[in-house]
C-alpha positions in Angstrom: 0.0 0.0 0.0 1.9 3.8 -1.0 1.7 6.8 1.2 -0.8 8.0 -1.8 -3.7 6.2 0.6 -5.4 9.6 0.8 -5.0 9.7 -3.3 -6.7 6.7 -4.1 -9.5 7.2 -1.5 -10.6 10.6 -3.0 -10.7 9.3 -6.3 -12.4 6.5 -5.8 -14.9 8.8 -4.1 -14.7 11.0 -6.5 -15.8 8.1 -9.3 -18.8 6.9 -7.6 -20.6 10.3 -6.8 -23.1 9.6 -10.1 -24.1 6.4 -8.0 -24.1 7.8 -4.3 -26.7 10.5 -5.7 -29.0 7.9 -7.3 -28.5 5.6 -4.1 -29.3 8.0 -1.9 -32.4 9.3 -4.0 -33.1 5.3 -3.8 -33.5 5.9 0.2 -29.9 3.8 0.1 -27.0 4.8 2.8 -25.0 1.8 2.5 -22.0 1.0 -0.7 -18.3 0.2 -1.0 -16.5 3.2 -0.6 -13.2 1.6 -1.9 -12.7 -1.3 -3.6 -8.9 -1.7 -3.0 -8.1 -4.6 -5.3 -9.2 -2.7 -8.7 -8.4 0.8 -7.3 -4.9 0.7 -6.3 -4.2 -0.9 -2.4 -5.2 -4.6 -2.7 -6.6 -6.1 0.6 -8.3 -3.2 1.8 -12.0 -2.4 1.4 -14.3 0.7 2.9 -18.0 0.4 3.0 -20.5 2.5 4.4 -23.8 0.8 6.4 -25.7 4.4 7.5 -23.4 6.3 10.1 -20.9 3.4 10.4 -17.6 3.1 7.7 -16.1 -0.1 8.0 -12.6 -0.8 6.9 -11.8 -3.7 6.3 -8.0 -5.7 5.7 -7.2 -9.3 4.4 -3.9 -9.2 3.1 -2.2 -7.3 5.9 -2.9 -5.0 8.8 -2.9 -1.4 8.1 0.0 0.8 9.6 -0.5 3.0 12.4 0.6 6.0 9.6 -2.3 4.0 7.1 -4.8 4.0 9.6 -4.5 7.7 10.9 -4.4 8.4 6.6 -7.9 6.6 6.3 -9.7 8.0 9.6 -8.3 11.8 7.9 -9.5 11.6 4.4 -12.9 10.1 5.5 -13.5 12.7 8.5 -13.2 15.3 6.2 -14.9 13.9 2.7 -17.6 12.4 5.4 -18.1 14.0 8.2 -20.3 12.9 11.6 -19.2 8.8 10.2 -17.6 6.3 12.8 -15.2 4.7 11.3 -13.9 0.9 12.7 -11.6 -1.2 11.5 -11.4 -5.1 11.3 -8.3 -6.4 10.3 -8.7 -9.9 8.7 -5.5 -10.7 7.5 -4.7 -13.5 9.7 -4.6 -17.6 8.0 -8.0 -17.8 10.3 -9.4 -14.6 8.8 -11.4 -13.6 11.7 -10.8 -10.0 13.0 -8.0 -9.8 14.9 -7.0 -6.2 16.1 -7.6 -5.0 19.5 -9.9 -1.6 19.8 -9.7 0.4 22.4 -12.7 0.4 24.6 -14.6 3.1 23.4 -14.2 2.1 19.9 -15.0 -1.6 20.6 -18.2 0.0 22.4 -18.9 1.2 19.0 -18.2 -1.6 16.7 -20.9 -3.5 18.7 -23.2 -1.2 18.9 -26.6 -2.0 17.1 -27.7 0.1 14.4 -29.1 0.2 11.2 -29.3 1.1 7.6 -31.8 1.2 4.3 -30.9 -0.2 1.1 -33.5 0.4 -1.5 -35.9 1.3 0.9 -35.7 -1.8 3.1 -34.5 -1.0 6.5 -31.5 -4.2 7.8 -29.6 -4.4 11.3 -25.9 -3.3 11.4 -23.2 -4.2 14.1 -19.6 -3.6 12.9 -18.5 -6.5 15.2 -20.4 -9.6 16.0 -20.4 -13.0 16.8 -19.1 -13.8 12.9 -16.2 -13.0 10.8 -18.6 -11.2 7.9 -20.9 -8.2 7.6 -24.7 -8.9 7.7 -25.4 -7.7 4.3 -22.8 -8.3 1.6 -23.1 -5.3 -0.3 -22.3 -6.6 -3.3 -25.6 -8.5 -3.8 -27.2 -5.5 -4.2 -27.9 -5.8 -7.4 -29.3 -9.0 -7.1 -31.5 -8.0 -4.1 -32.7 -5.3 -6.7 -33.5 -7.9 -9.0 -35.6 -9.9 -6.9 -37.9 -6.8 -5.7 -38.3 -6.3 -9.1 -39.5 -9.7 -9.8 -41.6 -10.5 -6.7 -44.8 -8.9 -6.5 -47.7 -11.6 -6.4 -44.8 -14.7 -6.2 -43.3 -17.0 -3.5 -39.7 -16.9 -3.1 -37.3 -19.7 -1.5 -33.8 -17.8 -0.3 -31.7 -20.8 0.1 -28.2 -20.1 2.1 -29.8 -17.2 3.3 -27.6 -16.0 6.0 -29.4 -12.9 7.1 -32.2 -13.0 4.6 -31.4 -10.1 2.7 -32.6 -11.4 -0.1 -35.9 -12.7 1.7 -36.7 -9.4 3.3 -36.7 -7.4 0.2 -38.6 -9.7 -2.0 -41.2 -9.7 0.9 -41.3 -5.5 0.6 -41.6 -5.5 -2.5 -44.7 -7.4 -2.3 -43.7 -11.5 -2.7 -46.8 -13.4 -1.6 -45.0 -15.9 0.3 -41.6 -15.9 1.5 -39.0 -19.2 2.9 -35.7 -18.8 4.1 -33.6 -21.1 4.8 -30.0 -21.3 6.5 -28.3 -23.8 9.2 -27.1 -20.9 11.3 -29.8 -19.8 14.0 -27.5 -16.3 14.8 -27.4 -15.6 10.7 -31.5 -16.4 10.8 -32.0 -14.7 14.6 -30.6 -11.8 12.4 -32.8 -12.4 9.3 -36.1 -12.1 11.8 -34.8 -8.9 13.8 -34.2 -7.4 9.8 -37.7 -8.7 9.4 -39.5 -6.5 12.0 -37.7 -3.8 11.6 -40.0 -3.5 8.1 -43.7 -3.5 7.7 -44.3 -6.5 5.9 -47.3 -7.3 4.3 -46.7 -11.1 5.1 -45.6 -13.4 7.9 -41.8 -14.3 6.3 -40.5 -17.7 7.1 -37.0 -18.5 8.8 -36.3 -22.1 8.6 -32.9 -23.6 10.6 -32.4 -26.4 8.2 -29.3 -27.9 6.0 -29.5 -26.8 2.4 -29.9 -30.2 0.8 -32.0 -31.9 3.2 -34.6 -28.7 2.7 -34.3 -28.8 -1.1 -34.3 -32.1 -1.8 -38.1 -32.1 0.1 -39.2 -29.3 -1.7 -38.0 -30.7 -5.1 -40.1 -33.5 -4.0 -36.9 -36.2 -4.3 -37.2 -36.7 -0.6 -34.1 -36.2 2.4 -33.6 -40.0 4.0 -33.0 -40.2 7.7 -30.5 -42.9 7.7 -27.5 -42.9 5.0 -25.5 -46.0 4.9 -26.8 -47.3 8.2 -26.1 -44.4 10.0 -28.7 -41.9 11.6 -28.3 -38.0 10.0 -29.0 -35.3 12.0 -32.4 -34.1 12.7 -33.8 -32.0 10.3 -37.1 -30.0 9.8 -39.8 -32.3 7.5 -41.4 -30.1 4.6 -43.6 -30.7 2.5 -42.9 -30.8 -1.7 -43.6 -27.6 -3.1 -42.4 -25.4 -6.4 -41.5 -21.9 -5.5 -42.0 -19.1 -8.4 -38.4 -17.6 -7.2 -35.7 -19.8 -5.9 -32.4 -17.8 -4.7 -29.0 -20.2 -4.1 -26.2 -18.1 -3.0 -24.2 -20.9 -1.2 -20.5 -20.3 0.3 -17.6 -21.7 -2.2 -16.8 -24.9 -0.1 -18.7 -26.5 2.9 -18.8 -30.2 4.4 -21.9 -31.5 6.2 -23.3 -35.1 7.2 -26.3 -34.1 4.0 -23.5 -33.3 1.1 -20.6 -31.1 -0.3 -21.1 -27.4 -1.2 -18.3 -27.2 -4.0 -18.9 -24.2 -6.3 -15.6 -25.0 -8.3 -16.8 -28.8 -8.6 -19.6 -29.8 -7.9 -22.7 -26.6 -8.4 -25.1 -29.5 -10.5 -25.4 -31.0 -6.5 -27.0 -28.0 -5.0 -28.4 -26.7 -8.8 -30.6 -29.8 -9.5 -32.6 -29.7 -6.8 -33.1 -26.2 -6.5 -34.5 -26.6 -10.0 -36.6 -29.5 -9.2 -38.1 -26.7 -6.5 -38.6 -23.9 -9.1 -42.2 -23.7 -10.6 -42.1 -25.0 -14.4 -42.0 -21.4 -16.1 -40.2 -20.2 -12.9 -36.9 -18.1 -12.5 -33.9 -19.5 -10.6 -31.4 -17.6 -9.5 -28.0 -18.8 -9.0 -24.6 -17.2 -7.7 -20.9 -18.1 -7.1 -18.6 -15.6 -5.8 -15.4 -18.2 -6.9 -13.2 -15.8 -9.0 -11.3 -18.8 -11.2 -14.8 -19.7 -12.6 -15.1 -19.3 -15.9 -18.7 -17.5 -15.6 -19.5 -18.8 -19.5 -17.7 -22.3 -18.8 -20.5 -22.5 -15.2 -23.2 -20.9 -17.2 -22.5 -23.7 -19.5 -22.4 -26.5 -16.6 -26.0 -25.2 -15.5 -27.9 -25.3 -18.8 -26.4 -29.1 -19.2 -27.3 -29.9 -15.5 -31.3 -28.6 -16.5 -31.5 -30.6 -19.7 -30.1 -33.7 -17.3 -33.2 -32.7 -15.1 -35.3 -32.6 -17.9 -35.7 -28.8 -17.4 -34.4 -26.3 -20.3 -32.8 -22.9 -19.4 -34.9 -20.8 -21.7 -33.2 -17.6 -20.7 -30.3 -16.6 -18.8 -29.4 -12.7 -17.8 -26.6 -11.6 -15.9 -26.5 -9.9 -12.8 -23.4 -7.8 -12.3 -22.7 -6.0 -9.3 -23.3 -2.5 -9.2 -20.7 0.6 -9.8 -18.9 0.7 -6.2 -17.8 -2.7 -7.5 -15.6 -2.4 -10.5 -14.0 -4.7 -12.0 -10.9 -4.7 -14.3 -12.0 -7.1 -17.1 -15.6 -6.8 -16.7 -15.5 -10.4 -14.9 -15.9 -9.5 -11.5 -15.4 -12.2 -8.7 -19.2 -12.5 -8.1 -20.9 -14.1 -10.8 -25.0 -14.0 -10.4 -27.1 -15.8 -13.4 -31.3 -15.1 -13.6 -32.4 -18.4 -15.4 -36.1 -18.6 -16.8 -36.9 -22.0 -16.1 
């Protein structure tokens, strides 16, 4: 990182003031201030979530010189903003720099924030390593409230239920979400009543396959190869209009492997099989060596296996306080019309 810190922060201010004015107008007060890989100090991100600016480091700590840089440029270009920083640089990549007391007091206080209108929980540090809304989704999210009036949506790997929350605003008839961690979904229902929904939203603490294997209506046995699986919620089969998989790149359970570089088809066939027939699935994986053509590819072969044909596909690329050098940006989102 160069002693031009202060440089690259006012520029990259500077080149998203088109898209703060039409957030803002959007009743928005969260976005990545700096996105350090594409604009010049790799490892280091800024967002904003309302009156909170968190900084954020994965390839190494900042310097004491760095820090005092970042807390100057953004007290003057954004005044009245508490600024913390979580250094995740470490093999383990949970935070791992000390605050002093009155600045830990404020990275765990509560607070909150709107993104298009829909009003989520904030706390800069928490019982996880990650923020409760990845802001890069935001596109997505606006996707979904554009296509949810009158439907029902499934939000699988829903973490705090972002996705959920907002198709539910913007009018979704009937909304499931589904994720194995109870804090991530304890979250996802304090998000909920911080809205005024027009429906009762659904938060179910569930494995990912075992819930969409029973919707798809293939079934989730209790007993693999003679050996008892962990309890898991029964539901019924049922086809959702709007099915949202946003699953991490690699997790292990006693139900199956989440491999986004190997293996999508296992979590993409059954989602399908849960999609209403003339139904949109949409699908994401944030693994930057994926080809997004080559897994596009993988999906439309997986739905002809199913006996399902992709009859349209639309990308969903993240919004401009994400750029990207090549126009392939790390987070690949796909809308299927199924």
């Amino acid at each position: 990182m160069s002693s031009t810190l202060t440089d690259l922060l006012a520029a990259a201010l500077a080149a998203r003031a088109p898209l703060i004015a039409q957030l803002a107008a959007e009743d928005t007060d969260a976005w990545r201030l700096f996105h350090g890989t594409v604009e010049g100090a790799p490892g280091l991100t800024v967002d904003r979530y309302g009156s909170v600016l968190l900084a954020q480091t994965f390839h190494r700590p900042l310097s004491a010189e760095q820090l005092a840089e970042l807390e100057a440029f953004y007290a003057a270009a954004l005044p009245g903003l508490a600024l913390v920083w979580n250094d995740r640089s470490g093999k383990n990549s949970r935070v791992a720099n000390p605050l002093p007391p009155e600045q830990q007091a404020l990275a765990e206080q509560p607070s909150e924030f709107s993104e298009l209108g829909v009003r989520y929980r904030f706390q800069a540090r928490h019982g996880g390593q990650d923020p409760w809304l990845f802001l890069d989704l935001r596109a997505a999210r606006r996707r979904v409230m554009q296509e949810a009036a009158g439907k029902s949506l499934l939000n699988v790997f829903a973490y705090t239920c972002g996705v959920g929350i907002a198709a539910a605003k913007a009018g979704a008839r009937h909304v499931v979400n589904v994720d194995f961690a109870e804090s991530a979904l304890a979250v996802g229902k304090d998000n909920a009543r911080l809205n005024e929904l027009p429906i009762r939203v659904r938060f179910i603490k569930s494995d990912a396959f075992a819930a969409l294997r029973q919707y798809a209506g293939i079934g989730q046995p209790k007993m693999v190869r003679g050996k008892h699986l962990p309890p898991f919620p029964e539901l019924a089969p049922h086809r959702f209009d709007l099915v949202f998989l946003d699953p991490p790149r690699y997790a292990k359970s006693p139900f199956g492997v989440v491999d986004l570089v190997h293996d999508y088809a296992a979590l993409f066939k059954p989602a399908l099989l849960a999609t209403e027939e003339g139904g949109t699935l949409i699908c994401c994986n944030n693994v930057a060596r994926v080809d997004r053509e080559d897994w596009l590819e993988q999906l439309e072969r997986s739905a002809r296996k199913a006996g399902r044909a992709v009859r349209e596909a639309e990308w969903i690329s993240p919004e401009a306080d994400f750029p990207s050098r090549d126009d392939n940006p790390p987070l690949k989102v796909v809308l299927l019309r199924v």
